[in-house]
KETIFI-482313 format. One line per field, with one value per residue (C-alpha): residue number from 1; x, y, z. Coordinates in steps of 0.02 Angstrom, whole numbers, plus 50000, padded with zeros to 5 digits. Layout:
BEGIN
i (NUM:...)
px (X:...)
py (Y:...)
pz (Z:...)
END
This chain:
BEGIN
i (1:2:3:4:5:6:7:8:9:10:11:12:13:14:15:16:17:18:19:20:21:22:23:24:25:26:27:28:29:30:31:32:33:34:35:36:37:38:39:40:41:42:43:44:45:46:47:48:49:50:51:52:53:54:55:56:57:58:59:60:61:62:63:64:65:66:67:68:69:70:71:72:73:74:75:76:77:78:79:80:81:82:83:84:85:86:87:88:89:90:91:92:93:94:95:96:97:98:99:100:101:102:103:104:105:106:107:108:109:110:111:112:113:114:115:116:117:118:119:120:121:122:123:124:125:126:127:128:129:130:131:132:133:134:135:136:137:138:139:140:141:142:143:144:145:146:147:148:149:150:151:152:153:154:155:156:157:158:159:160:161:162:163:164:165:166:167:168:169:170:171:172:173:174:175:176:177:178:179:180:181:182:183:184:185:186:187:188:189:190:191:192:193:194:195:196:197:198:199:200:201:202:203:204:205:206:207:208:209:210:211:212:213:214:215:216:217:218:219:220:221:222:223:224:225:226:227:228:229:230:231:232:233:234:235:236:237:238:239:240:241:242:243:244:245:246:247:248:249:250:251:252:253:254:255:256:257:258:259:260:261:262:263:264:265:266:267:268:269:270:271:272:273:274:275:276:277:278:279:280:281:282:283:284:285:286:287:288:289:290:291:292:293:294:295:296:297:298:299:300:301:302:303:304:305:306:307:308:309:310:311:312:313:314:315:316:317:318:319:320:321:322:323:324:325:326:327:328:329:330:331:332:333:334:335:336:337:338:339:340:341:342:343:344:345:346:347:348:349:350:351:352:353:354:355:356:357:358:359:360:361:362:363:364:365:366:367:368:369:370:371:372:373:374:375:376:377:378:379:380:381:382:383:384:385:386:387:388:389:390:391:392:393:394:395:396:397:398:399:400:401:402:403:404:405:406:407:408:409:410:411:412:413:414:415:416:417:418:419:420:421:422:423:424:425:426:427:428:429:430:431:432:433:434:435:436:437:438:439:440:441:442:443:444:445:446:447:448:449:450:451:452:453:454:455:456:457:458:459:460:461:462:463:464:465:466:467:468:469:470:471:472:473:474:475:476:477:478:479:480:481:482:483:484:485:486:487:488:489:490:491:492:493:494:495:496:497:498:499:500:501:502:503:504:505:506:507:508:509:510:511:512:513:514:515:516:517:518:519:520:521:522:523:524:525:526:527:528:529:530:531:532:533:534:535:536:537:538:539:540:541:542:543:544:545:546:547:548:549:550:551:552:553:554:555:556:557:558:559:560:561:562:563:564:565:566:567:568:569:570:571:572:573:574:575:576:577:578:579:580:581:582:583:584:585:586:587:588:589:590:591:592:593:594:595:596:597:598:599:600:601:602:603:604:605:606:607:608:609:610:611:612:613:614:615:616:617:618:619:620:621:622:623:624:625:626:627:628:629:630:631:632)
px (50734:50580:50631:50770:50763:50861:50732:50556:50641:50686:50510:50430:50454:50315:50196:50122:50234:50224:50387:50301:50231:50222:50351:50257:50391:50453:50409:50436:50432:50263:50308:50263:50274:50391:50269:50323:50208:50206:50142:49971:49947:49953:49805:49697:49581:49515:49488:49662:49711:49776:49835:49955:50025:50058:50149:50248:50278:50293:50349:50489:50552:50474:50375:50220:50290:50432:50610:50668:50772:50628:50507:50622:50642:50446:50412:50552:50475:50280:50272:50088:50033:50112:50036:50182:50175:50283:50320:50337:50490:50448:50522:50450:50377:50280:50114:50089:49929:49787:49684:49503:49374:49398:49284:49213:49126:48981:48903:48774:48791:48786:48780:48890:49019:49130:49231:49124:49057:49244:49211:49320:49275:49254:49314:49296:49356:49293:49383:49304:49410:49542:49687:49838:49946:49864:49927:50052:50150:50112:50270:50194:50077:50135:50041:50116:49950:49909:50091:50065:49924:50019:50186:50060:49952:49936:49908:49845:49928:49791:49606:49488:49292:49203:49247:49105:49044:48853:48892:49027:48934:48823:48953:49046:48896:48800:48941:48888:48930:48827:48718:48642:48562:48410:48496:48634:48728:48687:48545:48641:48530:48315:48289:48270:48113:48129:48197:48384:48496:48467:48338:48196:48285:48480:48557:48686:48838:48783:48622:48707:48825:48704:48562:48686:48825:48759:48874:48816:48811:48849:48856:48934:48936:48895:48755:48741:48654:48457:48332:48141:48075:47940:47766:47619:47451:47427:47565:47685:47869:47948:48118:48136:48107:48150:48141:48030:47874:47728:47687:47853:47834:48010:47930:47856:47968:48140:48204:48124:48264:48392:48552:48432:48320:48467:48557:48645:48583:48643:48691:48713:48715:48716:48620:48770:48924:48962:48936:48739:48596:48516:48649:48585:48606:48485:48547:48445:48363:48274:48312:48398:48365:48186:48171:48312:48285:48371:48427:48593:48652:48805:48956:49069:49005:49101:49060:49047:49202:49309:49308:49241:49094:49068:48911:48921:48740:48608:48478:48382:48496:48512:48574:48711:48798:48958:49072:49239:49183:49112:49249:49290:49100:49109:49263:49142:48999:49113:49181:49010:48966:49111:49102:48877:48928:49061:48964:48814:48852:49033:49004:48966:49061:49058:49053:49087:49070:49148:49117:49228:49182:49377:49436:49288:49226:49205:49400:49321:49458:49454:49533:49622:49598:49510:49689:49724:49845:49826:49748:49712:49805:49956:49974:49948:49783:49627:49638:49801:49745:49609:49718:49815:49649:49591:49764:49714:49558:49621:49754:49598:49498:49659:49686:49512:49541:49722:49670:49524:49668:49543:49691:49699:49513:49472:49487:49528:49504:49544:49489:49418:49264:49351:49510:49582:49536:49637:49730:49685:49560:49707:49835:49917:49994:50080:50169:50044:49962:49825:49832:50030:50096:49908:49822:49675:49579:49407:49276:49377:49390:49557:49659:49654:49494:49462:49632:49592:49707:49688:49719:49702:49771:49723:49852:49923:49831:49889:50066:50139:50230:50128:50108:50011:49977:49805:49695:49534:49386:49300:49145:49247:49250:49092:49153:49289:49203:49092:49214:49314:49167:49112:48934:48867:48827:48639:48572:48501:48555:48689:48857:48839:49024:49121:49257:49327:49513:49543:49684:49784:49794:49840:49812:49762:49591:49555:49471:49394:49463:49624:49701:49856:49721:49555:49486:49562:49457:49340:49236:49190:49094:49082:48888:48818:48645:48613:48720:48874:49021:49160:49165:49318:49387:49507:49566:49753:49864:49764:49634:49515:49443:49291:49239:49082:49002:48862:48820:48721:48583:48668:48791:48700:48671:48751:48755:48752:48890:49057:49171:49323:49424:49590:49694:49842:49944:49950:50103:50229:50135:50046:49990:49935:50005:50051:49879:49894:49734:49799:49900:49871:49922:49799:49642:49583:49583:49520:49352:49371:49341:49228:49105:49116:49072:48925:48868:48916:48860:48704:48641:48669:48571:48544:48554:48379:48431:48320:48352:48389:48286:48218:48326:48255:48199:48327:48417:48287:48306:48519:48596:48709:48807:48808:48623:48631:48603:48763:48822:48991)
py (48641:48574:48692:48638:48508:48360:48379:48382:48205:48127:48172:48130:47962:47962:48014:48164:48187:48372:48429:48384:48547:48677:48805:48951:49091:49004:49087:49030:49155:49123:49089:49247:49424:49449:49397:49298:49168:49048:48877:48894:48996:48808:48737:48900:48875:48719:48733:48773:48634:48514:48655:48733:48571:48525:48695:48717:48543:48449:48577:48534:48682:48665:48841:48811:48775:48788:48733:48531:48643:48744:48616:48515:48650:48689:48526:48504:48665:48632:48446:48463:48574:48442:48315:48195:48038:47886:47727:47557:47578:47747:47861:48037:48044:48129:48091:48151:48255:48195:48349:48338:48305:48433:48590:48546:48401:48518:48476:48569:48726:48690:48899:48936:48792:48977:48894:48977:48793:48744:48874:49047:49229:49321:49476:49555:49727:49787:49939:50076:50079:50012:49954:49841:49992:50083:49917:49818:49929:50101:50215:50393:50356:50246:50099:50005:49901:49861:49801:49697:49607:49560:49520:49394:49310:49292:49399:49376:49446:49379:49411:49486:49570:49650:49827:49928:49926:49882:49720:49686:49688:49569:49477:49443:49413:49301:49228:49243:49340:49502:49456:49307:49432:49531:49662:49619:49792:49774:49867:50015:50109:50138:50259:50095:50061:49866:49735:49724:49648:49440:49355:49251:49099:49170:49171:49278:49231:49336:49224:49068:49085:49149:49001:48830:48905:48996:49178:49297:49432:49621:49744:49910:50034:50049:49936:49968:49833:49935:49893:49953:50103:50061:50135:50192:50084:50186:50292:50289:50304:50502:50479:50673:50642:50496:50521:50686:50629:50564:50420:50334:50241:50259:50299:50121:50018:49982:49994:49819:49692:49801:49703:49636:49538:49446:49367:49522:49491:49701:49844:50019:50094:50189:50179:50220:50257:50419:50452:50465:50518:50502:50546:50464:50313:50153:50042:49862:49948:50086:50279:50361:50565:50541:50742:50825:50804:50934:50951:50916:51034:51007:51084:51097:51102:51133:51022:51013:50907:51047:50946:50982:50872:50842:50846:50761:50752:50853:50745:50747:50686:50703:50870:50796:50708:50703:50616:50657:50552:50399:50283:50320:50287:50112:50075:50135:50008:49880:49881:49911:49770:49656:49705:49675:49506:49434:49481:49406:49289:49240:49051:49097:49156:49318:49381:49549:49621:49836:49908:50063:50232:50235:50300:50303:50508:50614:50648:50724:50646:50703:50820:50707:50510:50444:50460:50610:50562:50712:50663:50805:50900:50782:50703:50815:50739:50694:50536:50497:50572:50441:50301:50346:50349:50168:50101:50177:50121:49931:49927:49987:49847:49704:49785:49770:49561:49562:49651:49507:49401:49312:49326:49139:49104:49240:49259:49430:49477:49630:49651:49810:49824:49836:49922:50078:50260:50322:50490:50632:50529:50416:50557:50526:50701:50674:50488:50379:50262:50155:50003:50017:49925:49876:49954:50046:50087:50071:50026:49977:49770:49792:49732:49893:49887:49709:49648:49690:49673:49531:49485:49345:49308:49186:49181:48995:48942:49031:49040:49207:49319:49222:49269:49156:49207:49086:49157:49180:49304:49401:49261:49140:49198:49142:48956:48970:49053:48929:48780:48835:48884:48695:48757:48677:48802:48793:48689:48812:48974:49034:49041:48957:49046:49025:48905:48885:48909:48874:48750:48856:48961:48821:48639:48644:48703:48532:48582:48474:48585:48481:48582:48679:48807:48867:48940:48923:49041:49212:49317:49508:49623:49812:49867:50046:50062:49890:49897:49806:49899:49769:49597:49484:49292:49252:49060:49009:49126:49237:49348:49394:49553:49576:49753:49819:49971:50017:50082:50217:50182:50216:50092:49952:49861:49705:49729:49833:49825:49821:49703:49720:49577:49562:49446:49442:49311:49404:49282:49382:49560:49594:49784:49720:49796:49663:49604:49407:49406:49382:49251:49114:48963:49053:49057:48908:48938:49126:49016:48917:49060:49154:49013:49011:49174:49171:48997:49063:49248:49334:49299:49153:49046:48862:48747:48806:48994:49044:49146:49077:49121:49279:49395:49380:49573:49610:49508:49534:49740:49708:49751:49615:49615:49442:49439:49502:49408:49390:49302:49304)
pz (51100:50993:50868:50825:50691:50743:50895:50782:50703:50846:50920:50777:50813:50941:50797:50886:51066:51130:51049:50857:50852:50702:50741:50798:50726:50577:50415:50236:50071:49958:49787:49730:49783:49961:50075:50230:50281:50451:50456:50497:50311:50263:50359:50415:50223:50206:50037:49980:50106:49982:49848:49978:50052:49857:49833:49978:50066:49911:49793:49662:49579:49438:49432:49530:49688:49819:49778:49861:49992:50031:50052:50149:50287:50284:50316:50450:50546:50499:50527:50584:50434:50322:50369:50412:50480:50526:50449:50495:50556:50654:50560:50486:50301:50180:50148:49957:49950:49813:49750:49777:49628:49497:49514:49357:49423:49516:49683:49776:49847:50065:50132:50313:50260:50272:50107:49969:49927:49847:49730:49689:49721:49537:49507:49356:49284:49121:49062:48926:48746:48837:48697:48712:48705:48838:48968:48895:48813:48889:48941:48979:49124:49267:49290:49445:49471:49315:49318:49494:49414:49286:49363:49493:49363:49153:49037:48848:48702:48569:48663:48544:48561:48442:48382:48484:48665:48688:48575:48662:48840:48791:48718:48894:48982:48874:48802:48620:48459:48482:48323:48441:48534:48521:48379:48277:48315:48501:48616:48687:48797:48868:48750:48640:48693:48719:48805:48844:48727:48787:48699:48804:48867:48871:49033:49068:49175:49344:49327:49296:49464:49562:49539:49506:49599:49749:49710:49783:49604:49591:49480:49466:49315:49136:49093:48906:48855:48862:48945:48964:49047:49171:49115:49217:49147:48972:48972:48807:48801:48803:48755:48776:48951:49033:49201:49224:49126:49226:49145:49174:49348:49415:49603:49611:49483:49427:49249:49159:49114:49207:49306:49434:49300:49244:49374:49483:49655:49682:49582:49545:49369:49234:49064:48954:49087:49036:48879:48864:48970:49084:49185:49360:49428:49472:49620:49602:49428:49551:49488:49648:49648:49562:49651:49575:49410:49291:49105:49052:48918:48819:48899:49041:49206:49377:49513:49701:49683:49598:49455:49289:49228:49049:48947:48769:48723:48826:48919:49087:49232:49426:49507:49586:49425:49412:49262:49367:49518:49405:49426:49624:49643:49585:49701:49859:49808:49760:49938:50030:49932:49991:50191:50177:50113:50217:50377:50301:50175:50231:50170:49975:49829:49772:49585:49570:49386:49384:49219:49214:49139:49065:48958:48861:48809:48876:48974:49160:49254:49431:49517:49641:49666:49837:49933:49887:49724:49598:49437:49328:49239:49297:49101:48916:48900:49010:48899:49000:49156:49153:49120:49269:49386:49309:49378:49530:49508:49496:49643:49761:49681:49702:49875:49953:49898:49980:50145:50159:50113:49993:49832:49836:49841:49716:49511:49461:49285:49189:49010:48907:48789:48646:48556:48604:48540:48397:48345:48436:48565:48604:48626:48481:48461:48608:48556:48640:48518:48626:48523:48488:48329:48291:48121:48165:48317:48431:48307:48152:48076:48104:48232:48347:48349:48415:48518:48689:48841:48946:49134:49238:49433:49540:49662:49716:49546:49400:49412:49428:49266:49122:48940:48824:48634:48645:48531:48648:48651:48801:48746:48823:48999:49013:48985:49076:49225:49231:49207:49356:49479:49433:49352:49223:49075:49034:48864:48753:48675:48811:48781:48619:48552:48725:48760:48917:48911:49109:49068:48977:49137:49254:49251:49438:49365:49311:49180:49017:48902:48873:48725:48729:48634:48681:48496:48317:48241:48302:48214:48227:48146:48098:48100:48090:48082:48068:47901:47895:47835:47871:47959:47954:48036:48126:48065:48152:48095:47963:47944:47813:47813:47714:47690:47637:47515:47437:47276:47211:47124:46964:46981:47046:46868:46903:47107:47255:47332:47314:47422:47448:47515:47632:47705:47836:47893:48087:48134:48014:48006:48152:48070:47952:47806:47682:47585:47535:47459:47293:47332:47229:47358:47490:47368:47428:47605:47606:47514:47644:47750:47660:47663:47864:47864:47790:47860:48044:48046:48077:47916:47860:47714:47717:47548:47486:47484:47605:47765:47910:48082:48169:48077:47914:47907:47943:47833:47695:47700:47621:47776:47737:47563:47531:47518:47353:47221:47146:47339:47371)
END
């Protein structure tokens, strides 16, 4: 009888007599997905307390909660879980629910509260040349989780890095342009020599949750951002041997400024993914297999998987490496990650950064995924073959959250490194284009090479089946990381180009960043060998490309370069193909732009003339057109 409705009201009236009880069988539909939920889903997190009561016992239809009729019968069956309560004339209403303090206003960490301190789990998944064609508009590989993610949280049609990977890296976890870092064109690997690519005093993002927002960090994958190899007292570098000489120390030290010098509390990775040796792996920056050393040549190799490993440039390695397992690899530590910490550290956040080996060269894929799923040999191309083990790769990911059920008290986020590969790499010859209608490809100015695909869910947050055209950058996760977790971002020289663009995603954020836009402008930059071929900004709806080449010595009279300048209004011609740069009504602005350029990039010169900060070698040696007598 309690059940029944006209009972709950008539017992209501007592404000708490036996029969006001939550219906123990009822269930209600969650406002995304088909999941059936009873009434304790409301109460049973204490943190999404006042979010859930909002969504489903006050919602209004209006996108981000449950319809009037819905909410009407959830609150006639889950009384208790509502929090109702009687008037003065004894009869049952609604209390409206106030949201707590924004998260941006940071308290504290307290550890064992078992709420992760009012502040999100972090997922992030960084895919290898990774283009907008290989995920948004991809039709000869199935991608159903890739697809889930989407149809449960936002994705971005106009996110942007820089056209190569090691910059890039740096880029998301510093939160700067690469050429704020310790080389303009990005430290890629040990063999280096130095330091990784932050300078002293940069904090990266892992270091920034872990210390003001008590995450608990980890790291799993391709590092690429160097780092230095540890040396016994005397000993000099052998880049011919990294791991086999004697006077490298990896028995009693880890790899200096690896992962665990800049914020990651664990990890296990690679120098360079899979690209470039050495091809072993370093869990917390230590070198696992330091006794089976071998040599790497170039070639195929068959595996103890069954799978063939490939060797792009010969190096020393471990015995037991593998290219065709990389991926599957970072799934197992992820999740031995994820059960160590919710039996030890069940009260704290978690940020968990995966850097994936796809799809970057070379194409190992394996022969079959972790369940069993074939993988190669399934598609015309390892290329595609790949792609079809990084969706697999990201449903185990999303799954491990959604078995904790943690999807409401975790951020997932899936991004690549930069644009997709092009023609043959991309398996064009088989009517795949990675960065579809885009011009160009991994590594060019254009806008293949920088547009990136973008994905955000946060489940009860971010409402579900989102598209925004916001023009942001992978910089800005950073900010908006931060801005959510309620950390304050650290004065100095950290995430100097990142703004947080949390309230585009969902207002329940409540984030400063009041704008309907995050960025109106980004930059990027083309450098080989510390030379710049092309660079090019990003202002509203255009772009100017400014492209970059030297003369021989013959022809350098009056100069030494040649520049050649472009400009595209994106909004109307998106591949780009239609030049406006000599367009007469646009001449003003494409100064305009011109002059940001060189104030804001790595180079820039202040009234006097003179160079501007620690890259003036650099600067000095003509690695950057401009600085060339004749200027602009």
């Amino acid at each position: 009888m309690c059940r029944l409705p006209e009972v709950q009201s008539h017992c209501m009236l007592t404000c708490g007599g036996s029969c006001c009880v939550d219906d123990d069988i009822f269930e209600f539909p969650m406002i995304w997905g088909d999941n059936q939920q009873r009434c304790e889903f409301i109460t049973k997190n204490t943190k999404q307390l006042w979010k859930r009561r909002q969504t489903y016992c006050e919602g209004n239809g209006n996108g981000n909660g449950a319809t009037e009729t819905d909410s009407e019968k959830i609150r006639s069956m889950c009384p208790n879980a509502c929090n109702l309560t009687c008037d003065e004339t004894g009869k049952p209403v609604l209390v409206p629910t106030t949201s707590p303090p924004p998260p941006n206003n940071p308290k504290p960490p307290t550890n064992n509260n078992n709420n992760n301190n009012g502040r999100p789990n972090i997922l992030l998944i960084l895919a290898d040349d990774v283009g907008t064609g290989d995920v948004y508009t991809m039709d000869k590989v199935q991608m159903p989780n890739l697809n889930a993610l989407m149809g449960k949280g936002i994705k971005f049609t106009d996110a942007h890095s820089t056209p190569l990977c090691a910059p890039s890296r740096y880029m998301l976890l510093s939160g700067n342009y690469p050429h704020r870092g310790r080389n303009p064109n990005g430290t890629w690997n040990m063999i280096q020599g130095d330091t990784n690519q932050f300078m002293d005093g940069q904090v990266s993002i892992a270091q920034v949750l872990k210390e003001s927002g008590g995450y608990d960090t980890f790291m799993a994958g391709k590092y690429h951002i160097g780092g230095r190899v540890p040396l016994k007292p005397g000993a000099v570098l052998n880049k011919n041997n990294l791991l086999s000489d004697d006077g490298h120390d990896w028995n009693n030290q880890p790899l200096f400024d690896g992962p665990q010098d800049i914020g990651f509390g664990k990890s296990y990775m690679t120098d360079e993914g899979i690209q470039g040796g050495p091809y072993s792996w370093f869990r917390n920056g230590y070198l696992e297999g330091r006794d089976e050393v071998v040599t790497w040549q170039v070639g195929d190799h068959v595996t103890a998987s069954g799978g063939t490993s490939i060797i792009l440039n010969s190096n020393e390695g471990v015995a037991s490496w593998d290219s065709t397992l990389y991926n599957q690899i970072l799934v197992k530590e992820t999740e031995e990650f994820m059960e160590e910490h919710l039996q030890k550290r069940p009260g704290d956040p978690m940020f968990m950064y995966v850097a994936l080996g796809s799809v970057h060269e070379p194409h190992s894929p394996p022969v079959s995924y972790i369940d069993g799923q074939p993988v190669a040999g399934v598609h015309e191309t390892g290329h595609l073959d790949l792609l079809a083990e990084m969706d697999m790769v990201v449903g185990s990911l999303v799954d491990m959250i959604e078995k904790k059920q943690l999807a409401e008290d975790t951020i997932i986020i899936f991004a690549s490194d930069n644009g997709g590969l092009g023609k043959r790499l991309g398996s064009d010859e088989y009517g795949h284009d990675s960065n579809g209608i885009l011009r160009g490809a991994k590594g060019t100015i254009y806008e293949g090479g920088s547009r990136i695909p973008m994905i955000m869910r946060h489940d009860g947050t971010i409402p579900p089946n989102e598209t925004s055209d916001s023009l942001v950058g992978l910089s800005d996760v950073y900010a908006t990381v931060c801005d959510i977790a309620g950390v304050n971002i650290p004065n100095g020289s950290s995430a100097v180009d990142s703004i947080s663009f949390a309230n585009i995603m969902s207002s329940s954020y409540g984030s400063n960043t009041n704008a309907s836009k995050a960025r109106d402008s980004f930059m990027a930059f083309d450098l080989e060998l510390a030379i710049v071929q092309a660079e090019s900004l990003r202002m509203g709806k255009y772009k100017l490309i400014r492209k970059y080449k030297r003369r021989s010595y013959q022809q350098s009279q009056s100069s030494l370069w040649d520049v050649k300048n472009e400009l595209y209004d994106l909004d109307k011609d998106i591949g780009e193909t239609n030049d406006l740069i000599n367009d007469p009504q646009l001449f003003g602005m494409a100064a305009e732009m011109m002059e940001k350029l060189r104030r804001d990039g790595p180079c820039p010169k202040d009234p006097s003339g003179s160079y501007a900060g620690r890259y003036s070698q650099f600067c000095k040696s003509n690695a950057f057109p401009w600085l060339d007598q004749n200027g602009l």
